[in-house]
LUMSE-898896 format. One line per field, with one value per residue (C-alpha): x, y negated, z negated; residue in three letters. Coordinates in steps of 0.25 Angstrom, whole numbers, plus 5000, padded with zeros to 4 digits. Layout:
N
c1	c(X|...)
c2	c(Y|...)
c3	c(Z|...)
aa	c(ala|...)
end
This chain:
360
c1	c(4846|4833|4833|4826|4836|4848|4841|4837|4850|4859|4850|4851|4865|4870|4862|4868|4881|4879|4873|4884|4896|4890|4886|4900|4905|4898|4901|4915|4916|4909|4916|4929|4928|4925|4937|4947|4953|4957|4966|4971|4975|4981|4988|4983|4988|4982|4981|4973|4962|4963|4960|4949|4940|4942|4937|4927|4920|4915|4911|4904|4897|4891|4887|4877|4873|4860|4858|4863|4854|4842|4845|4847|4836|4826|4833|4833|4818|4815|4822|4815|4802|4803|4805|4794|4804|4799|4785|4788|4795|4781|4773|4778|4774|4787|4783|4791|4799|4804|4808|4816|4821|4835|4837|4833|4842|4854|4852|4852|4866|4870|4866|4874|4885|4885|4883|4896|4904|4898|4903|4917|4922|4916|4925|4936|4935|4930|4942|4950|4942|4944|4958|4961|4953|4954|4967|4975|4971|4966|4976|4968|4974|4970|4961|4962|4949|4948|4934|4929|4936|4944|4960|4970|4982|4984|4999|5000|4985|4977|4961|4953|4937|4928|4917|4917|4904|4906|4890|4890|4903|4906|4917|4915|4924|4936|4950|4962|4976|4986|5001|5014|5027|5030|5018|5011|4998|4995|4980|4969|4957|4942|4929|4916|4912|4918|4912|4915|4914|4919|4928|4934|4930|4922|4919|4910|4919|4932|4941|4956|4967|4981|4993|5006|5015|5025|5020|5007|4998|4984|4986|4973|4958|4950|4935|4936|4922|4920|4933|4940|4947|4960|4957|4961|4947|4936|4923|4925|4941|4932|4923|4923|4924|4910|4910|4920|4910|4910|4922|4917|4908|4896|4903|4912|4902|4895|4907|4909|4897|4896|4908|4904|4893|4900|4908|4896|4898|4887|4889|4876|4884|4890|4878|4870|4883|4882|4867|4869|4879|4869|4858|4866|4868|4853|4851|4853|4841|4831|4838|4837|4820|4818|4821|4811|4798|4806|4807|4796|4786|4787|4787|4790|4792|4807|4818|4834|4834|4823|4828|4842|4835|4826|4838|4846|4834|4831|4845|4846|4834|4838|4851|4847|4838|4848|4857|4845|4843|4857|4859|4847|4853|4868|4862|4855|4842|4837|4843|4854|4846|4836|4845|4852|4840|4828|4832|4832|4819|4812|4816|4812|4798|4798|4803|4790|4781|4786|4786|4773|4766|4774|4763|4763)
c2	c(4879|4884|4896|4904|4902|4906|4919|4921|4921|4926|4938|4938|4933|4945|4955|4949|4950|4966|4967|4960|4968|4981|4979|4974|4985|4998|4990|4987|5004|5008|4998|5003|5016|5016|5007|5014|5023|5015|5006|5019|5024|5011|5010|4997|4990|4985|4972|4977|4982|4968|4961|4972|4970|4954|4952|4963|4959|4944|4951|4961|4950|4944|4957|4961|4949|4948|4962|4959|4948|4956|4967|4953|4948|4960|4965|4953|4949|4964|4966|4954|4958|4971|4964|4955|4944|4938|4941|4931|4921|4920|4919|4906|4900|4903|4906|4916|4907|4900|4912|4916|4901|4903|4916|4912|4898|4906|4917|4904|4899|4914|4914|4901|4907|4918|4910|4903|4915|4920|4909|4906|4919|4931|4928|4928|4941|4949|4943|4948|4962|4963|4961|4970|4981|4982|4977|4979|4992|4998|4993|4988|4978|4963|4957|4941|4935|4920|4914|4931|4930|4944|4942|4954|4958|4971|4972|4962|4957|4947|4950|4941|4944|4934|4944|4958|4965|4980|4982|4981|4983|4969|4960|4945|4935|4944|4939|4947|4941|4948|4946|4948|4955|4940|4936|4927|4928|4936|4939|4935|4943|4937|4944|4940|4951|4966|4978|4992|5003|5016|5014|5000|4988|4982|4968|4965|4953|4949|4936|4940|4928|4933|4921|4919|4928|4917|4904|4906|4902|4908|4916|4922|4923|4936|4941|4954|4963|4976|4977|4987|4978|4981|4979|4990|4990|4996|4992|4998|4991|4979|4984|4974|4961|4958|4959|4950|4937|4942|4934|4921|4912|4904|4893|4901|4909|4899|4893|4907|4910|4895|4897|4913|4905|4895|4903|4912|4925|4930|4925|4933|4940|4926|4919|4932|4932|4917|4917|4927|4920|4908|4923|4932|4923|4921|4934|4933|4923|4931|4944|4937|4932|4944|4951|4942|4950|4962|4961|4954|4964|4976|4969|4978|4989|4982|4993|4992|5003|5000|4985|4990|4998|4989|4979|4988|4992|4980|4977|4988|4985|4969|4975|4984|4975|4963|4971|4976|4961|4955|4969|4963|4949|4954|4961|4946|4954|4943|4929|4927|4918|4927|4940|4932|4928|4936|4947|4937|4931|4945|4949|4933|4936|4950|4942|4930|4942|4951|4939|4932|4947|4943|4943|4932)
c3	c(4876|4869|4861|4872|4882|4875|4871|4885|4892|4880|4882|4896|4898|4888|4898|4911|4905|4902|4916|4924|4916|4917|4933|4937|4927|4935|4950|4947|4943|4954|4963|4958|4958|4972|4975|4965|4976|4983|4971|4969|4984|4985|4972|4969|4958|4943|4951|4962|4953|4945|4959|4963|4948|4947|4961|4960|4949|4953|4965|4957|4948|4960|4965|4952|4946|4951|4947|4934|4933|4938|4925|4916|4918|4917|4906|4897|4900|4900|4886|4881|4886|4879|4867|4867|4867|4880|4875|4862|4869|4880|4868|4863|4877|4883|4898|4906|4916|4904|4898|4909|4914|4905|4913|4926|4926|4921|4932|4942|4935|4938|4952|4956|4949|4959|4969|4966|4964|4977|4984|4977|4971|4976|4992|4984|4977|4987|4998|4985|4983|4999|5001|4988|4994|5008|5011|4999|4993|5007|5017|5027|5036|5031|5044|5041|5040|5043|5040|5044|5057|5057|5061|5059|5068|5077|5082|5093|5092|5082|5081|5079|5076|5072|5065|5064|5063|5056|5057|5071|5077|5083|5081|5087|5090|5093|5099|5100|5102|5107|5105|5113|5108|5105|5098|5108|5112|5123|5126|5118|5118|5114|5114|5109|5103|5103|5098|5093|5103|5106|5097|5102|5101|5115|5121|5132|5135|5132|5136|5137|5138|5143|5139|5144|5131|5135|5137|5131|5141|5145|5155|5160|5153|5158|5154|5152|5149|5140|5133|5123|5113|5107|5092|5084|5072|5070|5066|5052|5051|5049|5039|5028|5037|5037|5022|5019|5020|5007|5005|5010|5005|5007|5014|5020|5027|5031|5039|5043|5051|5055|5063|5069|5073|5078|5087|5092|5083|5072|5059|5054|5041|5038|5038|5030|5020|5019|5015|5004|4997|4994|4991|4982|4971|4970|4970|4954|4952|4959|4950|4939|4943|4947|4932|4926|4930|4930|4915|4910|4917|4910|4895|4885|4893|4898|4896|4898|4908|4917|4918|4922|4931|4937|4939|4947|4956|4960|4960|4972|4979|4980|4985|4995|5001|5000|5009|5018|5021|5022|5035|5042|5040|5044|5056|5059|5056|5048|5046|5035|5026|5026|5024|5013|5004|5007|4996|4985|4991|4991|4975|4972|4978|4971|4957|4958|4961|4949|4940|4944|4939|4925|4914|4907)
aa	c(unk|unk|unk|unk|unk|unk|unk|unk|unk|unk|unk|unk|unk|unk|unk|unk|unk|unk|unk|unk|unk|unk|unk|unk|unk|unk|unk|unk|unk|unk|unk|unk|unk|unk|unk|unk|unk|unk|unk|unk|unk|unk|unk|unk|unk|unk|unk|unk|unk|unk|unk|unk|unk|unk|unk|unk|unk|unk|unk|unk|unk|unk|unk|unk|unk|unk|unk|unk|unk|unk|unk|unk|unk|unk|unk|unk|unk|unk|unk|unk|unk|unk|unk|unk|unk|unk|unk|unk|unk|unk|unk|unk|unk|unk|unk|unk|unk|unk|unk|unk|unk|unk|unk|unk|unk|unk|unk|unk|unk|unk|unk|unk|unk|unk|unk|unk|unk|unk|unk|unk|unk|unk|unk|unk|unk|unk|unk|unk|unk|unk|unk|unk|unk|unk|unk|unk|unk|unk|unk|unk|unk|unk|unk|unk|unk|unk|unk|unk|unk|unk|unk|unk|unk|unk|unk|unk|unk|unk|unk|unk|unk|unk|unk|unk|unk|unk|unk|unk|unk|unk|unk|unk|unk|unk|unk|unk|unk|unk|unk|unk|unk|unk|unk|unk|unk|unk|unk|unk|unk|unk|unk|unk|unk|unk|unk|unk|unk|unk|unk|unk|unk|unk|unk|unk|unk|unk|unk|unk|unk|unk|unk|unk|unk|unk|unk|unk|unk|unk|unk|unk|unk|unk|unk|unk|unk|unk|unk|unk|unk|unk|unk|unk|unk|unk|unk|unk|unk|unk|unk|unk|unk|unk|unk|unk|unk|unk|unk|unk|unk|unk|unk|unk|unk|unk|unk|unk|unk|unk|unk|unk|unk|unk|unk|unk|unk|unk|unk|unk|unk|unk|unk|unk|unk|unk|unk|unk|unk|unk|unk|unk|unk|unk|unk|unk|unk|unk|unk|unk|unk|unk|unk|unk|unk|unk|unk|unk|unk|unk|unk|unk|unk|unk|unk|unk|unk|unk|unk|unk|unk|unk|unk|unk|unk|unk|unk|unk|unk|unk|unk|unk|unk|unk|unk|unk|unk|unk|unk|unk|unk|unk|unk|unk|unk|unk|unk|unk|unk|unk|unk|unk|unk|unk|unk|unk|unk|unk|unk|unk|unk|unk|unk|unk|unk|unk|unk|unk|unk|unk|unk|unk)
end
């Protein structure tokens, strides 16, 4: 490694550490505190906050890396510039991209790093961070999930939903099987889809099967039209199940919408979730592209505060209009590919455009 290199990413790899513990430091504290009533109405113990920071912080890792990147990169190349540093080195015939190359190829290590942890480890914490916080500390009755089909038990009945949509009301895929005293099956319900009205939920068609509780043999099959169902939530008791494809990944995903698909239900979340697992992770190299002509720009003129600053506003902007996209991609608005990547392809545009007015 040349002498320019290691100087390069020392510089920058002791920035992006600074950035990353102070960024995972303030969201953990603000995270927490908005949590902490809940520890403590519960009496949760030592453990239970053990569980809560080591699964939150990889999560939280994931979450700011690209903005941590992003205030790396302008305030390394912007600290130099101010210097002169960077002037010296382009006065030896050391052109831009190569003084930037060092930087840029470890941001791309960085972002197939995320990418694996996006994949591999962030399911496991946040089914982890789920479990510990809504069923565990808050009390709320566990609903099994099975490749995001909903199960749970109410008395003499098992529920069965094959997606809950919180957005619009609707569950699809719904079958109710109803028990006697004696545990056999009794009737089965199945409706297409059921929504939430008046404060029950409502079918337009339903197919009931009556058995035999003794023998247990169909009996009859009736066709029923504009029916009340007898499930027992509401829209909001199933807040959070859309949610959890954040504890899925890529593949899984994949097979999940596959099969909603498959069996005639929208799978437009899955498939939108899915193509952002493959985005986010290169969110960090178009951060970390998008610093350079940030920093090199204003020369001598680079300060601490307006680099931090500037990070954090184009931090939120990318933010807002990342979530503004992936809405109109979750309401099928747009395609899912396109919800998933065109963030990154707008700031890329905006990056070559910034750094092609770069004087050299």
């Amino acid at each position: 490694m040349k002498i320019l290199d290691r100087f390069l990413l020392l510089h920058f790899i002791r920035i992006l550490t600074l950035c990353v513990a102070a960024f995972i430091g303030i969201y953990l504290l603000i995270d927490f505190f908005e949590k902490v009533d809940d520890f403590i109405d519960h009496k949760a113990a030592a453990w239970d906050y053990f569980i809560y920071l080591s699964n939150s912080i990889p999560f939280i890792f994931a979450q700011i890396l690209p903005l941590a990147i992003l205030t790396s990169m302008v305030l390394t190349l912007g600290g130099l510039s101010r210097t002169n540093e960077i002037t010296a080195v382009r006065a030896c015939g050391v052109n831009l991209w190569r003084v930037v190359q060092p930087l840029m190829g470890l941001v791309l290590l960085l972002s197939f790093l995320l990418l694996l942890i996006n994949e591999f480890i962030i399911p496991w914490n946040t089914k982890q961070l789920n479990s510990l916080l809504e069923f565990k500390l808050k009390g709320k009755q566990q609903i099994q999930l099975t490749r995001n089909e909903i199960w749970y038990r109410n008395d003499n009945q098992i529920i069965n939903i094959a997606v809950a949509n919180l957005e619009k009301k609707r569950l699809q895929g719904v079958k109710i099987f109803t028990f006697d005293g004696q545990q056999k099956i009794a009737r089965r319900q199945d409706t297409p889809v059921a929504h939430f009205h008046n404060g029950g939920w409502q079918t337009e068609s339903l197919t009931e099967i009556i058995f035999d509780s003794a023998s247990g043999d169909l009996i009859k099959t009736t066709a029923l039209e504009n029916q009340v169902l007898d499930i027992d939530r509401k829209p909001e008791d199933f807040s959070g199940r859309e949610n959890l494809n954040n504890e899925f990944n890529f593949q899984q995903l994949s097979a999940m919408a596959d099969k909603l698909e498959h069996e005639g239900y929208d799978a437009t979340r899955q498939r939108v979730d899915m193509h952002s697992r493959l985005a986010v992770p290169f969110t960090c190299l178009i951060m970390g592209f998008l610093g350079i002509p940030f920093a090199l720009q204003r020369g001598r003129n680079s300060n601490i505060a307006l680099g931090v600053g500037l990070s954090l506003g184009i931090g939120v902007v990318y933010f807002i209009l990342q979530s503004l996209v992936m809405a109109f991609g979750y309401s099928n608005a747009v395609p899912p590919l396109f919800a998933a990547w065109s963030t990154n392809f707008i700031f890329l545009l905006l990056g070559v455009w910034l750094l092609l007015n770069v004087k050299e």
